[in-house]
C-alpha positions in Angstrom: 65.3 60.9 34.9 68.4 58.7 34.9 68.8 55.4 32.8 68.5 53.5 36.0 65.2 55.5 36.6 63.5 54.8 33.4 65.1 50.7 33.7 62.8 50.4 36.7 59.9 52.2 35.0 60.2 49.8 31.8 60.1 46.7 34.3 57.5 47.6 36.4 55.6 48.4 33.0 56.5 44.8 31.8 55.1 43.0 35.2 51.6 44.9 35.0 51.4 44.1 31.3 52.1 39.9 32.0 50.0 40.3 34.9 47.5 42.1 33.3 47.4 39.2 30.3 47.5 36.7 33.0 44.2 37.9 34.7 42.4 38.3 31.2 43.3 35.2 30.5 42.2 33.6 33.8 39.1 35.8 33.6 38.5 34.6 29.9 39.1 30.6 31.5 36.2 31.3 33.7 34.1 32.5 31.6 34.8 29.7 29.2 34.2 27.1 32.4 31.1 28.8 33.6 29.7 28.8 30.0 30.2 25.0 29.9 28.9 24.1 33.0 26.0 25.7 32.5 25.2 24.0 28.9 26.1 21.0 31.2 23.8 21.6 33.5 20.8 22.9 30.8 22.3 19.5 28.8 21.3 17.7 32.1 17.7 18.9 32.2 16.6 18.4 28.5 18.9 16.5 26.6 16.6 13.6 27.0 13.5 16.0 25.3 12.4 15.5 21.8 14.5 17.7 19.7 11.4 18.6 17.4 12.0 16.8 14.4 11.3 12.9 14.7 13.9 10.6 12.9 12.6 6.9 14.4 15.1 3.7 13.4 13.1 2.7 10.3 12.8 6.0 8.9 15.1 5.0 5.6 12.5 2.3 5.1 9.4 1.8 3.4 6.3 2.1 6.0 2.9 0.7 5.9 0.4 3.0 6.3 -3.9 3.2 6.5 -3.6 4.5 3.3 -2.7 2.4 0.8 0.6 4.2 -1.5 0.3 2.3 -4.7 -0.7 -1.0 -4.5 2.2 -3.4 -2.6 0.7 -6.4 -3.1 0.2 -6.6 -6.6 4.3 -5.6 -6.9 5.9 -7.7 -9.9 8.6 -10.3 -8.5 9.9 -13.5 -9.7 7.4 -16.3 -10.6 7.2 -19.3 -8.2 8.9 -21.4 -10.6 11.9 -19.2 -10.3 12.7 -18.6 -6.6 11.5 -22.6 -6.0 13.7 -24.0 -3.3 16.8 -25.7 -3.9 19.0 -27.8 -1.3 20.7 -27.1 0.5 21.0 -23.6 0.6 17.7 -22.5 -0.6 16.9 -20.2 -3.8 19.0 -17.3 -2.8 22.4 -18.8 -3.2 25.2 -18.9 -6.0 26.4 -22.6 -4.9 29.9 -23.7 -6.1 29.9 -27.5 -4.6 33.7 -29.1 -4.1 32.9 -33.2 -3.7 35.1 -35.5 -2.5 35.8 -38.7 -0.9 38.6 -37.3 1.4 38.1 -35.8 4.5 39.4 -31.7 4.6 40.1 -30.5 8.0 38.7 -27.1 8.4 41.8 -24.6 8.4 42.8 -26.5 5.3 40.0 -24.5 4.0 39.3 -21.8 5.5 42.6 -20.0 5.0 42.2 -20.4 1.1 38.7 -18.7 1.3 39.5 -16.2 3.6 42.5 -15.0 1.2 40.4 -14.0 -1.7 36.7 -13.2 0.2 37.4 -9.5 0.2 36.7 -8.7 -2.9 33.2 -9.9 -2.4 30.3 -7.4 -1.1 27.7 -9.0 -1.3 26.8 -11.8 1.7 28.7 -15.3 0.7 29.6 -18.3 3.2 32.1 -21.4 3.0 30.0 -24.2 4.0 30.8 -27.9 5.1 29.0 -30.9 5.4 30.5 -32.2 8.6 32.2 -35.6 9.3 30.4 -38.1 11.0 26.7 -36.8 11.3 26.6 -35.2 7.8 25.3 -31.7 9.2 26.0 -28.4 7.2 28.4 -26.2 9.2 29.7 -22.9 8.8 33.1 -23.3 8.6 33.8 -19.7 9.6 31.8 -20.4 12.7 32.8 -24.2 13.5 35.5 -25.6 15.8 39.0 -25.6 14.4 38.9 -29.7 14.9 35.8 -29.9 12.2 36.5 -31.9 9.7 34.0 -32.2 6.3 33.3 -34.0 3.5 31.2 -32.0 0.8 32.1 -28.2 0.7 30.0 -25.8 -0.5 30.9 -21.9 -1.3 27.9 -20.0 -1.6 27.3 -16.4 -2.4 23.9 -14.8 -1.9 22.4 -13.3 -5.0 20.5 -10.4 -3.6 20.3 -8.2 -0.7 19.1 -4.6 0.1 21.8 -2.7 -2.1 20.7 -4.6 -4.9 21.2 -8.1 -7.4 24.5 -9.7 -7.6 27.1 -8.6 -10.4 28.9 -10.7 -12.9 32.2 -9.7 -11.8 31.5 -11.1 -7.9 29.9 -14.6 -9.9 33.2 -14.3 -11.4 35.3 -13.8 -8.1 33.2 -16.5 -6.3 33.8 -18.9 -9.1 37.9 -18.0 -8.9 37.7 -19.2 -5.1 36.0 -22.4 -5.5 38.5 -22.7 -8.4 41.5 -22.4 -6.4 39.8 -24.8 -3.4 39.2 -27.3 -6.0 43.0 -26.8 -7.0 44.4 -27.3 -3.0 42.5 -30.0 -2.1 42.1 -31.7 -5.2 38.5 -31.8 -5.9 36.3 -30.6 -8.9 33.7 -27.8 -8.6 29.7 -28.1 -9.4 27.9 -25.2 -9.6 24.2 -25.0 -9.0 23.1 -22.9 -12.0 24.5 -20.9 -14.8 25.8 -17.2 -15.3 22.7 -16.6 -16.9 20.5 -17.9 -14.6 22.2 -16.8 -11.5 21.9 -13.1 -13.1 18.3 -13.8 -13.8 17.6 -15.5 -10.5 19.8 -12.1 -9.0 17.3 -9.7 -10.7 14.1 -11.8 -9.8 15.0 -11.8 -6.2 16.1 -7.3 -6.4 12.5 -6.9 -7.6 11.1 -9.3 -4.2 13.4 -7.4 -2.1 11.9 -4.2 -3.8 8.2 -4.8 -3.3 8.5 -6.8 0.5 10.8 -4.5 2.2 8.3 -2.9 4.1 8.7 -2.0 8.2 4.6 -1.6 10.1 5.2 0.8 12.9 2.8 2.2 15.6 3.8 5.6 17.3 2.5 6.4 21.0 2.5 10.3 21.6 2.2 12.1 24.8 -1.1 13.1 25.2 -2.5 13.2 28.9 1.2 13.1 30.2 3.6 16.0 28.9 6.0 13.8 28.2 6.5 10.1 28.9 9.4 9.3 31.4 12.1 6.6 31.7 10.9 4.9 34.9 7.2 4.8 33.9 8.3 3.9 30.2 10.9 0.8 31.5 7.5 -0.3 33.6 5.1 0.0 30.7 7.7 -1.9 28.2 8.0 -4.9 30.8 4.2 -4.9 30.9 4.4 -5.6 27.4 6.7 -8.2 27.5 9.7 -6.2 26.0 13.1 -6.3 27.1 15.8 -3.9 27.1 18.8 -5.4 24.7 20.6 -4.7 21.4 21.0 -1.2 20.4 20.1 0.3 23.7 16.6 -0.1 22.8 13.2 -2.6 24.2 12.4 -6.1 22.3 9.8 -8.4 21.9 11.8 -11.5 21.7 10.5 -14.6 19.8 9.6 -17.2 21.8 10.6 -19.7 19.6 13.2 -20.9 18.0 14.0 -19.9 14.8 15.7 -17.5 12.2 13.7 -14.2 13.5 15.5 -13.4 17.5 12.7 -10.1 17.5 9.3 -9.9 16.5 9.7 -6.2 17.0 11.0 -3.1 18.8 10.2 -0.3 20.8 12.4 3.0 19.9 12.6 6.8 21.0 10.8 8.5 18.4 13.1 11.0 18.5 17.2 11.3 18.2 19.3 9.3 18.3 16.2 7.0 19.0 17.9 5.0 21.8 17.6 4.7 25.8 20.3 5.7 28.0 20.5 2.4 30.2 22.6 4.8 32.7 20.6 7.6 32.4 16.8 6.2 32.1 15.9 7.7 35.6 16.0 11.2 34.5 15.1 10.5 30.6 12.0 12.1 28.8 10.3 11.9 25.5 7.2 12.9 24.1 6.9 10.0 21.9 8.0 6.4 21.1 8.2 4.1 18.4 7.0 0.4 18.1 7.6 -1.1 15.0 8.6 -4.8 12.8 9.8 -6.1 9.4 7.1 -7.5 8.0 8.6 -10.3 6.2 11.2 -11.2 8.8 8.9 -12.3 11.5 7.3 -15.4 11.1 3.4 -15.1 10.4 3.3 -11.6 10.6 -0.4 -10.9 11.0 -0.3 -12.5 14.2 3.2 -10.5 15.3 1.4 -6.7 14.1 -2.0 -7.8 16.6 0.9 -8.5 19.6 1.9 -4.9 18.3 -0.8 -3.5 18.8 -2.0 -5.0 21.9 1.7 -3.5 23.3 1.2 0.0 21.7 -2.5 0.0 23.4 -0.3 -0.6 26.6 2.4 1.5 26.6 -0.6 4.2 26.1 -2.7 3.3 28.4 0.1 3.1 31.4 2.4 6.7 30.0 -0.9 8.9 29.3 -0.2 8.5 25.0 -2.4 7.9 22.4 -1.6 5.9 19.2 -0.6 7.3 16.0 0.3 6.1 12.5 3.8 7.0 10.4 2.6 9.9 9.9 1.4 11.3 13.6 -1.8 11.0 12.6 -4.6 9.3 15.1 -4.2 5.6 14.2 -7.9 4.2 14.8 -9.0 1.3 14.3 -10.2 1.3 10.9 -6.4 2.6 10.1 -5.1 -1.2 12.4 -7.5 -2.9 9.8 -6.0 -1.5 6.6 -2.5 -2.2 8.0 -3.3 -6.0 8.5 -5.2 -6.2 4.6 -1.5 -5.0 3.6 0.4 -7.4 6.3 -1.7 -10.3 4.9 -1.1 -9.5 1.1 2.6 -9.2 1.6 2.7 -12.7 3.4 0.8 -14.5 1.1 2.7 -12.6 -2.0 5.9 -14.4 -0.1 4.9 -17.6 0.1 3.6 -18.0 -3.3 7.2 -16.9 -4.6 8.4 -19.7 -2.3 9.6 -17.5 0.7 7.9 -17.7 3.8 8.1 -14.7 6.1 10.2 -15.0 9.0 12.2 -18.1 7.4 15.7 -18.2 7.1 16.1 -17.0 3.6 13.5 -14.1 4.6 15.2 -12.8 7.6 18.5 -13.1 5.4 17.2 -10.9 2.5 15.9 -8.8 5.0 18.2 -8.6 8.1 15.9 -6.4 10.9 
């Protein structure tokens, strides 16, 4: 065979090898494709079905159940003495006060505060009492044309991850400081060091022994499973309301601190409704459930609770269950409202009222 000969062979070798390659490589693309579109299409059918292991919304906090777990109500917290309230803020605050008999126009400021508030975790405010009507505004929130008289920079001593430190008393102190020093006026502060550490530490052990969510499960139990339609009907029935975090709300009817009285959540992950997806969504379990101590009188808001969970069961085929999927009768309601009542009585003695505005702040829903 001649050179030209075995030239010929060597390309028609290379043009079988490419289009070889170029058919595995299609063939491999389709099976890729085929293999996606059919976990799509599986995806389609029973994404929306309980994955087996129930992870509701409130599952990183503290549940009531029939069964009293140590004994809640006797929990030791600050006297009543020490959280009394105190104007204007209330008993939760670290209150550096800026007087004056000039008038400060809101940017003023607010772009002194906002220079330094960062190194501040814990919840604080720059508050105003504004010009002409005396009301305390926000000045993050208020018009750029307010205008105040008395500032106030207050930080709040406690929240879930725990009491205030010295070092933020010591940053919030630094920005009244440097207020006072733009606009001329001298600082009052509500209480000491000392006792804003020992207020701090009173109000961590409150937060400790009233964080507590009361939840009511509905499981399948006639029904296989309970689908989006029906549950949308049953919620509405029940006077929820689709809304914030893709899930149903009883909204409070009246005015006050507390928007929801409480919520009603997939039991299962990610615990949410698919607005755009509800006609073809299934469970085999839901989730109703409130903060008891930021929803004002909360005996009255875990009855509505359970007058909706005896709903939602009766319309989807379910029966009612406690935190822990077991039967929730009515002996186990009755234990859960002893506890409901103790913790609201506990919070008004310590001068806190459930559902107030220092409640819902220490416990944000």
């Amino acid at each position: 065979m001649g050179l030209q000969g075995a030239l010929i062979i060597l390309g028609l070798l290379v043009m079988a090898i490419v289009a070889l390659n170029a058919y595995d490589r299609g063939r491999i693309k389709r099976s890729l494709l085929a293999m996606f579109e059919t976990r799509i299409r599986r995806r389609g059918a029973n994404d929306e079905a309980p994955s087996g292991e129930a992870v509701p919304p409130w599952s990183e906090r503290r549940v009531l159940r029939p069964k009293v777990e140590g004994d809640v109500e006797k929990a030791k917290t600050a006297s009543a003495e020490e959280l009394s309230p105190e104007e204007p803020f209330g008993s939760i605050d670290f209150i550096v006060f800026l007087p004056g008999d000039t008038i400060v126009e809101r940017d003023a400021a607010l772009g002194i505060y906002k220079q330094s508030e960062y190194l501040i975790d814990k919840p604080h405010r720059l508050y105003g009492q504004r010009e002409g009507n005396q009301s305390w505004g926000n000045l993050s929130r208020d018009p750029a044309i307010a205008r105040y008289g008395l500032l106030a920079l207050a930080l709040q001593l406690a929240d879930r991850s725990g009491a205030v430190t010295e070092s933020e008393l010591n940053a919030i102190s630094q920005i009244g400081l440097k207020l006072a020093d733009a606009l001329d006026r001298p600082t009052r502060f509500n209480m000491t060091f000392e006792q804003a550490l020992e207020r701090a530490n009173a109000l961590d052990k409150f937060c400790s022994a009233y964080d507590v969510i009361a939840t009511i499960n509905v499981l399948a139990d006639s029904a296989p499973v309970f689908r989006g339609p029906a549950i949308e009907r049953a919620a509405h029935e029940a006077r929820l309301e689709f809304g914030v975090r893709n899930i149903f709300h009883r909204k409070n009817p009246e005015a006050g601190a507390c928007q929801y009285l409480y919520s009603l959540a997939n039991l299962y992950q990610p615990g949410s409704f698919d607005p755009l997806r509800l006609d073809v969504f299934q469970t085999q379990g839901l989730t109703l459930f409130m903060s008891v101590p930021s929803v004002p009188d909360p005996l009255a808001v875990f009855t509505d609770m359970v007058d909706a969970a005896r709903i939602l069961a009766r319309r989807l085929g379910g029966r009612l269950f406690d935190a822990d999927r077991k039967p929730l009768s009515d002996a186990g309601v009755r234990a859960i409202r002893t506890q409901i009542q103790g913790i609201a009585d506990h919070m008004v003695q310590h001068g806190i009222n459930p559902g107030s505005l220092n409640a819902v702040r220490l416990f944000p829903p």
